[in-house]
C-alpha positions in Angstrom: -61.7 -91.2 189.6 -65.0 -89.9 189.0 -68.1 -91.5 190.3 -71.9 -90.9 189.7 -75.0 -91.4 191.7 -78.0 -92.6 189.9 -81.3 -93.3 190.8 -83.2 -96.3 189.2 -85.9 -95.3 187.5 -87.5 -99.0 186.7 -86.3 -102.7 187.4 -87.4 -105.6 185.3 -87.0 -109.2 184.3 -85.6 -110.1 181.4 -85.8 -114.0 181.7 -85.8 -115.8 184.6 -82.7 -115.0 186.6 -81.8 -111.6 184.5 -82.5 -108.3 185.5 -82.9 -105.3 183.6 -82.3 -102.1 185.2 -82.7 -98.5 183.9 -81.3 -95.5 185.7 -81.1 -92.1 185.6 -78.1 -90.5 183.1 -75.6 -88.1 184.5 -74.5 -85.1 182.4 -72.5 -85.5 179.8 -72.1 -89.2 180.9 -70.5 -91.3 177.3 -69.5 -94.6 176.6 -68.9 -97.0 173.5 -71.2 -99.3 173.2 -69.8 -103.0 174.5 -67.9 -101.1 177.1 -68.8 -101.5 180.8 -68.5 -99.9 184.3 -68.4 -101.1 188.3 -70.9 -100.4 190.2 -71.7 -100.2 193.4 -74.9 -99.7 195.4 -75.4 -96.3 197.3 -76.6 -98.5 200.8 -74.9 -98.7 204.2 -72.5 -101.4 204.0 -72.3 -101.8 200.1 -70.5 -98.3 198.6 -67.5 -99.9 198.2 -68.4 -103.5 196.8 -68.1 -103.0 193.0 -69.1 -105.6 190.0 -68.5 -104.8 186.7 -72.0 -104.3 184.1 -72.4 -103.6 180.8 -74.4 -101.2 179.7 -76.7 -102.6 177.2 -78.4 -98.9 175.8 -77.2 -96.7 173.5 -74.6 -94.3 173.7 -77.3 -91.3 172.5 -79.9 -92.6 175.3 -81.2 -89.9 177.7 -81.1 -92.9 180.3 -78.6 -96.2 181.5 -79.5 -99.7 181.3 -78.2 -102.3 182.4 -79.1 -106.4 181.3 -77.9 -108.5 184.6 -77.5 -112.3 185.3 -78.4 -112.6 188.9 -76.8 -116.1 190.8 -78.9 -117.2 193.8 -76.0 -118.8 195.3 -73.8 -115.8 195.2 -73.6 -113.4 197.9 -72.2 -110.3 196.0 -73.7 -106.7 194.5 -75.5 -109.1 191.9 -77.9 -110.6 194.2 -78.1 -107.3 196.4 -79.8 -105.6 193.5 -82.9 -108.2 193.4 -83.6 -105.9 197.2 -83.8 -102.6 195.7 -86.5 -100.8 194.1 -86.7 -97.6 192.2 -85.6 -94.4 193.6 -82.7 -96.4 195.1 -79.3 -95.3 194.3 -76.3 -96.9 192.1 -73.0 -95.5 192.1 -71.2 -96.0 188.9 -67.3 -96.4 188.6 -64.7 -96.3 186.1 -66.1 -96.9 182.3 -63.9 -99.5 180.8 -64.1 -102.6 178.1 -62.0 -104.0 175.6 -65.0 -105.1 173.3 -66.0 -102.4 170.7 -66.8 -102.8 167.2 -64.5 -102.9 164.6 -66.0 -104.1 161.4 -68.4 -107.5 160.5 -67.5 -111.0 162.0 -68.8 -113.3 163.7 -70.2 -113.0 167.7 -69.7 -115.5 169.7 -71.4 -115.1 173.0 -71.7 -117.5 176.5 -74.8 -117.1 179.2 -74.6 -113.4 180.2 -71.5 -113.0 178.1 -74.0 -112.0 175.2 -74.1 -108.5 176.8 -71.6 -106.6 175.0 -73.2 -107.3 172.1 -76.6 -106.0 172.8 -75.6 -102.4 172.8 -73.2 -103.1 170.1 -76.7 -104.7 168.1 -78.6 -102.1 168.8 -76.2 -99.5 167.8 -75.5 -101.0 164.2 -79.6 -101.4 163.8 -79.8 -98.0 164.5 -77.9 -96.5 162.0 -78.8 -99.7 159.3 -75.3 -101.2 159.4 -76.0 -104.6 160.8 -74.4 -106.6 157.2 -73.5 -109.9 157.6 -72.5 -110.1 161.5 -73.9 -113.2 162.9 -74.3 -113.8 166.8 -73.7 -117.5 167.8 -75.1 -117.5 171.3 -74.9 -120.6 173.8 -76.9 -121.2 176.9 -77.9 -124.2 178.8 -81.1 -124.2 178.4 -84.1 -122.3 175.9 -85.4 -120.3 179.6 -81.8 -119.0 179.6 -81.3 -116.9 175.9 -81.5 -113.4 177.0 -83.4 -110.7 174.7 -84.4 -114.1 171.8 -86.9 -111.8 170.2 -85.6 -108.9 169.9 -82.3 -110.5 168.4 -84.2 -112.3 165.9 -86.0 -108.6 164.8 -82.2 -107.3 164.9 -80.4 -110.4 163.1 -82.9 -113.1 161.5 -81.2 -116.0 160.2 -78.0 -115.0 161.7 -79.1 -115.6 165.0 -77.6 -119.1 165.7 -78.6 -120.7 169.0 -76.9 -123.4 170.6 -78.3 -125.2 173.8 -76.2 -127.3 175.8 -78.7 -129.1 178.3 -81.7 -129.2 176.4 -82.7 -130.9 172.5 -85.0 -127.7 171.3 -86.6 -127.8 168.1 -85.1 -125.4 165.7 -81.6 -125.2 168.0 -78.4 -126.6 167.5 -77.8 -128.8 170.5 -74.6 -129.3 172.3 -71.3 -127.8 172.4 -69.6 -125.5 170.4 -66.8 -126.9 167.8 -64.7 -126.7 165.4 -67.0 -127.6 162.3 -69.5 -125.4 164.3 -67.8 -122.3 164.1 -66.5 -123.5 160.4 -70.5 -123.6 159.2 -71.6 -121.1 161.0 -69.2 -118.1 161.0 -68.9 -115.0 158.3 -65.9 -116.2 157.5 -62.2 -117.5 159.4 -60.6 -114.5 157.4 -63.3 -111.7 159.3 -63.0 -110.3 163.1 -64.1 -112.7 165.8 -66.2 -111.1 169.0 -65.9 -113.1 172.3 -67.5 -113.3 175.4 -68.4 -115.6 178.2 -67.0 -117.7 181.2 -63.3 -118.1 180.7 -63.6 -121.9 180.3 -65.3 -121.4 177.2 -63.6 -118.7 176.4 -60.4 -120.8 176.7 -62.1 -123.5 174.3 -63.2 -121.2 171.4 -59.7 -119.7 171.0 -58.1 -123.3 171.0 -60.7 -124.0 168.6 -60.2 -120.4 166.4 -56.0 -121.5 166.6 -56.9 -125.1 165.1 -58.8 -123.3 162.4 -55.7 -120.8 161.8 -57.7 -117.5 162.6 -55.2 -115.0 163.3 -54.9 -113.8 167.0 -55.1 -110.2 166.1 -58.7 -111.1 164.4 -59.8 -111.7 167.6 -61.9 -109.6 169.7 -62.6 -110.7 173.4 -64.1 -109.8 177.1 -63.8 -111.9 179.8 -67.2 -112.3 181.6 
């Protein structure tokens, strides 16, 4: 198996516990957008300790980047990366994912789960074939939606939020259900994109079954 040693060129953040890193591109380096790799830091100690990222640019960009949740508690490559700086090394791993895009639906995205999608996004606004996708995206929190402004440019009205912990003006507020998805969705007969922690992951397909969607309409990436 292959593996490629970038430098980061710039390290950013997003909101405030996500990181967005952006690294040099190795030759000929191609990916699907919604597809991931491991990586690994190039540091004493740390080569080996892999944790799977999404890349969240475009297939066609001349660099990488990567949109990543960081967890304070966690002592893993996650939190190793709030030490480095540019002109540090990544290594990058195996490219892999079962989320690409296979026609309009209805994205359904948890906390850092919402990834994925971002490249997927900016790929169909690219070449002007956003349609009638919507993106239901649920955090705890307002502080927590990653990238809110540039998915209203990329979506407008079919950007749904949903907070869990916090009554927001202008949000839905709660969990996500049954009639949520009913009202909310492109349709039960179009594709279904998931992502997110598999608890929730776990309630959104009981909730797709009890709403009949057929299993092979279903799209997903544990997170």
């Amino acid at each position: 198996m292959q593996k490629h040693k970038v430098k980061i060129h710039s390290i950013d953040k997003v909101t405030h516990d996500v990181l967005k890193i952006v690294t040099e591109k190795p030759n000929k380096y191609s990916f699907s957008p919604g597809q991931a790799t491991e990586i690994s830091i190039n540091k004493n100690g740390w080569e080996e300790k892999k944790k799977p990222f999404t890349f969240t640019c475009l297939p066609t960009d001349n660099y990488l980047e990567f949109t990543i949740k960081t967890y304070p508690k966690h002592e893993n490559v996650t939190n190793e990366l709030l030490t480095l700086n540019t002109n540090d090394e990544l290594i990058l791993h195996e490219v892999f994912g079962a989320i690409q895009y296979k026609g309009e639906g209805t994205f359904i995205a948890g906390g850092a789960g919402v990834t994925p999608f971002i490249s997927i996004f900016r790929d169909l606004h690219s070449t002007k074939e956003t349609g009638n996708n919507k993106l239901i995206f649920a955090n705890k929190k307002k502080a927590d939606v990653i990238l809110e402004d540039e998915f209203k440019k990329l979506l407008g009205k079919s950007f749904i939020n949903i907070l869990s912990d916090e009554k927001v003006e202008g949000y839905a507020h709660g969990l996500i259900t049954v009639d949520f998805i009913k009202d909310n969705s492109t349709g039960l007969n179009k594709l279904f994109y998931l992502c997110g922690p598999p608890p929730m992951m776990d309630a959104i397909e009981m909730q797709l079954a009890e709403l009949k969607v057929d299993k092979k309409s279903i799209i997903k990436e544990d997170f």
